[in-house]
N, C-alpha and C positions, 0 to 999 in steps of 0.2 A: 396268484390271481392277476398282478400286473403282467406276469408274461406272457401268459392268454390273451392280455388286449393287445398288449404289442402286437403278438402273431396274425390275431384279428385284424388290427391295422393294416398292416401289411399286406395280408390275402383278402379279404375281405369285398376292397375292390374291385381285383383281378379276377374273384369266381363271380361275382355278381357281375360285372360285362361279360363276360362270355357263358355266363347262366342266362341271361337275358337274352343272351344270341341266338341262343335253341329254345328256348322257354317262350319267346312270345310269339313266335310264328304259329304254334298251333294254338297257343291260347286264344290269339284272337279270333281264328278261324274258328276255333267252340265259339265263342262270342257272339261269331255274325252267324255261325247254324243257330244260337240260342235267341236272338232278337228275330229271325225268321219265324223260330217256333212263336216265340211269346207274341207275336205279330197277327201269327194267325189265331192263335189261342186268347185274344187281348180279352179279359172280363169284362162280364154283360153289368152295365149297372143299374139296370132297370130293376126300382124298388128296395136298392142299396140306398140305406142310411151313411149320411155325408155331414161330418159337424165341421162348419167351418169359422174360425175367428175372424177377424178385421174382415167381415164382407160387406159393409159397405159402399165402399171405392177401391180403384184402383185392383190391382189383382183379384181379392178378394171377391170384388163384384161379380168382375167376369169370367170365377172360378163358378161361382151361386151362377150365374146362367151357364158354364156349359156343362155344368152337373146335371142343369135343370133339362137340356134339351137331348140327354141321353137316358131319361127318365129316374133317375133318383131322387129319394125323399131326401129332405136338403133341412139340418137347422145351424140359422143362422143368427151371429152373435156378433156385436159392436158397441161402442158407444152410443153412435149417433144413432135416437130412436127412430126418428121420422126418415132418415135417409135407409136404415135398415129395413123399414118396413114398403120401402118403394121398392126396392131392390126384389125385396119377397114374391111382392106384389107380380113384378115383371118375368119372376124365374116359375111363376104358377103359370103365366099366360104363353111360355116357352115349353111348359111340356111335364114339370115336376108334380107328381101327385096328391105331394102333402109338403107344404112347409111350415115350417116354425119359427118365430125369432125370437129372442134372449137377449135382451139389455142389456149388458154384463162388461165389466173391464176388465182383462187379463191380468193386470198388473195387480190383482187383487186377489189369495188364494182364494177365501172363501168363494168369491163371483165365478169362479172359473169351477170348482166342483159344483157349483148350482147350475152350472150353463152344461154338466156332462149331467146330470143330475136330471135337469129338466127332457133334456133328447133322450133318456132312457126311459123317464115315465110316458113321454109320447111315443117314441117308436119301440120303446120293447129292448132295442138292441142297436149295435152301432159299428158300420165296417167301415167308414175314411174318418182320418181325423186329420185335419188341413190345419195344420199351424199359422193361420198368417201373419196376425194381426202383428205391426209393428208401424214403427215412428220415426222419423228423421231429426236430428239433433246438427247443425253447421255452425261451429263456431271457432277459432284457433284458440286451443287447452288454455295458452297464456293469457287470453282476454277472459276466459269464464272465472270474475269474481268468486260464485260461491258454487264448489265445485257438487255439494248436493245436490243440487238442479239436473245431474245429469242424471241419477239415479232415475230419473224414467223412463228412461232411453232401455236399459236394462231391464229394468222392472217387464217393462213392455216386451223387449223385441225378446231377451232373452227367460227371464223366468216366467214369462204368460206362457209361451210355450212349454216349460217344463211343468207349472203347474197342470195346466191341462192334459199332458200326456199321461202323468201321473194319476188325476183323476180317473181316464179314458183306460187305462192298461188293460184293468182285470175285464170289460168288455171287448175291449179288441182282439185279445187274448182268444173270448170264447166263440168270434165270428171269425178267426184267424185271418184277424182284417191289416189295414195300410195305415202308415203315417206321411201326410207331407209334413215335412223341415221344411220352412221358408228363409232358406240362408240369403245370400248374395255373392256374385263377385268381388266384393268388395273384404269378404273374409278375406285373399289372398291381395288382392289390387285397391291397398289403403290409400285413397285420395284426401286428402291434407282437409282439415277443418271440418271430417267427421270421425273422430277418434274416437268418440264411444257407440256410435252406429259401426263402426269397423269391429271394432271389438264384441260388440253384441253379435254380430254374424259369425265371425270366428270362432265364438265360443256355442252359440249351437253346430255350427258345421262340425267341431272337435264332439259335441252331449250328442248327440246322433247317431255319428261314427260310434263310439259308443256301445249306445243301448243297440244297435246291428246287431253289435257281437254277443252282447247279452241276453236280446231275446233271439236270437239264432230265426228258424224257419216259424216262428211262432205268430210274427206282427211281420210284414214288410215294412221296410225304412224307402222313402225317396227323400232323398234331398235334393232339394230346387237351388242353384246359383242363378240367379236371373245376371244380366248384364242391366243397359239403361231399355227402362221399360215404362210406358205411360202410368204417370202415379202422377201422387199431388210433389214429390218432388222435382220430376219434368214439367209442373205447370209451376214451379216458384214458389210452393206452399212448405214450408217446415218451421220446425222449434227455435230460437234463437238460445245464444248461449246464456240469457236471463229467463228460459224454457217460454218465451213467450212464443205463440204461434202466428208468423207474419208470412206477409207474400213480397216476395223480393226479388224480382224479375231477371236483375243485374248481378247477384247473384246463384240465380239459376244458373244464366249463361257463364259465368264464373267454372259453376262445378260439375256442368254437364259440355259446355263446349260443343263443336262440331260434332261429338259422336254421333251416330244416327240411333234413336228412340223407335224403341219395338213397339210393334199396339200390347195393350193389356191383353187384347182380346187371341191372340195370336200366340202370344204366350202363357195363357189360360187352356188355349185347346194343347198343346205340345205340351203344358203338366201333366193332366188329364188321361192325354195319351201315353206319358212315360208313366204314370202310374198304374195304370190298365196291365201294362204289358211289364211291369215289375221294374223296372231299371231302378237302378239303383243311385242316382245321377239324372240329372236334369239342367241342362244351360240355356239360355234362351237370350238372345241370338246363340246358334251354338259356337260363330267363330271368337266366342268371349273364351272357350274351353285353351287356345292357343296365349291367355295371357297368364296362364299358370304357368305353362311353359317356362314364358318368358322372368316370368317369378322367378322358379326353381333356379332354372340353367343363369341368369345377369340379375341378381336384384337389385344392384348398382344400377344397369342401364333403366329398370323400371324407375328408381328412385331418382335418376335424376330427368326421367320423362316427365315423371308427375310433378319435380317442382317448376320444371318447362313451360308445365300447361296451367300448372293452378296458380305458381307465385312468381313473385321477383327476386332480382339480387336480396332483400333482406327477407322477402317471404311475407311480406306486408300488407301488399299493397293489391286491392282486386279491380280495382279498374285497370291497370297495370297487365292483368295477367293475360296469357296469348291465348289462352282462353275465350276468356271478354274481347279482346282485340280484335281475333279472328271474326267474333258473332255479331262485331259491330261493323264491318264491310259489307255494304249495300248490298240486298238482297240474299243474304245469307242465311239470316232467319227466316224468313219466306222459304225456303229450301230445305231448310232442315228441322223448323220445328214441327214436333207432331201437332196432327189435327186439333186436338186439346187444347193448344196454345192458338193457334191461328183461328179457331171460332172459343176465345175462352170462356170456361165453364168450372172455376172452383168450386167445389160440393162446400159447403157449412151445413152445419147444422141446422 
């Protein structure tokens, strides 16, 4: 057996570069004939049942409107009651025929088969199942005292979504319908002092990939990587590492920096539409697809980008970081905060 790997060692390389040499010029050329087909052939979703979680804010919301204004029946599920029930309110006046909401928290089995539970006794049947709902956790591992506190970070981002899929199956199954994964870029491009939001994404991006293979042609998989996208994290809102939920402006600028901030709403329509048209993949900005790249090929050069932008010589210090520095030269945040910030409007409950 070891002298199979040796040889493997060896060749292994050498047929895969130049397998790939002839291999991917037609592959991709299928690819761009097949997003032409699935383009023109994109599914109608008018009167499609649409269950989506965390729609209250943020992605989620302006998932529930553009589901809403392509006519599908939409139920929607959150904590927050009164904000889910504004949201409803706004995706009926957009165009959606029926909607529903569901009080419900992911991170809770039971709540998550009562919330597939409830949209099958109202609509009968169930073809999108939108994974959103998730949480932001910012704290560096070595200052979180008591490290059970993160467990919600998980609970949320990662086993709401499997709860629910698992509930949702043997219906999707029979409408040979779609699932959004709501992963992130950050599966691959781990930015320092969110270690278990990076890991919760990583670990649905790997459960995903996955259940693809296992249910074959039977459910459609999309996974969503968004990049930096209008949320309550671009407005300064998340968990601290004693899970309390604060707003921390100094902060923000800390972990988001100059990047430039997509709308929700912009990458609400480009999920929507990779999902229509099947893709399997979804990035939003798509030039975030080029920092996997830089993953794969230098993980060194990425790692020592990120401690460039987020820390210091000991890794300490956030007012310090060139992050913060950068966003605090006149007129910078003027320029590059999304509208969110520049008219602020945090959702509470």
């Amino acid at each position: 057996m070891e002298l199979i790997n040796d040889f493997l060692n060896l060749t292994a390389p050498f047929f895969t570069f130049f397998g790939l040499c002839f291999f991917l010029p037609p592959f991709y050329f299928f690819k761009f004939l097949q997003s032409i087909f699935s383009t023109i052939f994109s599914e109608n979703l008018y009167g499609k049942v649409v269950l989506i979680t965390g729609a209250s804010s943020g992605i989620g919301e302006q998932l529930a409107y553009e589901y809403a204004c392509r006519g599908a029946c939409l139920a929607l599920t959150a904590r927050r009651k009164n904000r889910l029930e504004e949201v409803a309110e706004i995706a009926r006046e957009l165009g959606s025929p029926n909607v529903v909401t569901v009080h419900a928290d992911v991170s809770k089995p039971d709540d998550c088969r009562r919330i597939v539970d409830d949209t099958i006794t109202h609509f009968g049947r169930l073809d999108h199942l939108v994974n959103n709902a998730g949480m932001t956790q910012i704290s560096m591992f070595e200052n979180i005292e008591d490290i059970t506190r993160t467990k919600a970070v998980l609970d949320t981002n990662f086993w709401g979504s499997v709860y629910t899929t698992r509930a949702a199956l043997p219906y999707l199954r029979q409408s040979n319908g779609k699932i959004v994964a709501m992963s992130s870029s950050a599966a691959w491009l781990t930015a320092p002092r969110m270690s278990f939001y990076n890991a919760s994404k990583a670990a649905l991006l790997s459960f995903f990939e996955t259940m693809r293979i296992e249910l074959g042609g039977d459910v459609h998989i999309t996974i969503v990587t968004p990049g930096y996208i209008e949320s309550e994290l671009t407005q300064g809102k998340f968990f601290s590492g004693e899970g309390e939920l604060i707003v921390n402006q100094d902060m923000r600028d800390v972990q988001i920096g100059p990047f430039p901030v997509s709308s929700a709403s912009g990458c609400a329509k480009a999920i929507v539409n990779g999902v229509c048209r099947k893709q399997r993949y979804v990035t939003v900005p798509s030039w975030f697809k080029v920092t996997y790249l830089w993953k794969v090929l230098c993980p060194e050069l990425i790692e020592w980008g990120c401690r460039l932008l987020y820390m210091t010589g000991t890794g300490m210090s956030e007012d310090s970081a060139l992050n913060k520095r950068i966003m605090d030269i006149p007129g910078v945040r003027s320029a590059l905060y999304p509208e969110s910030i520049r008219t602020p409007e945090i959702k509470s409950d």
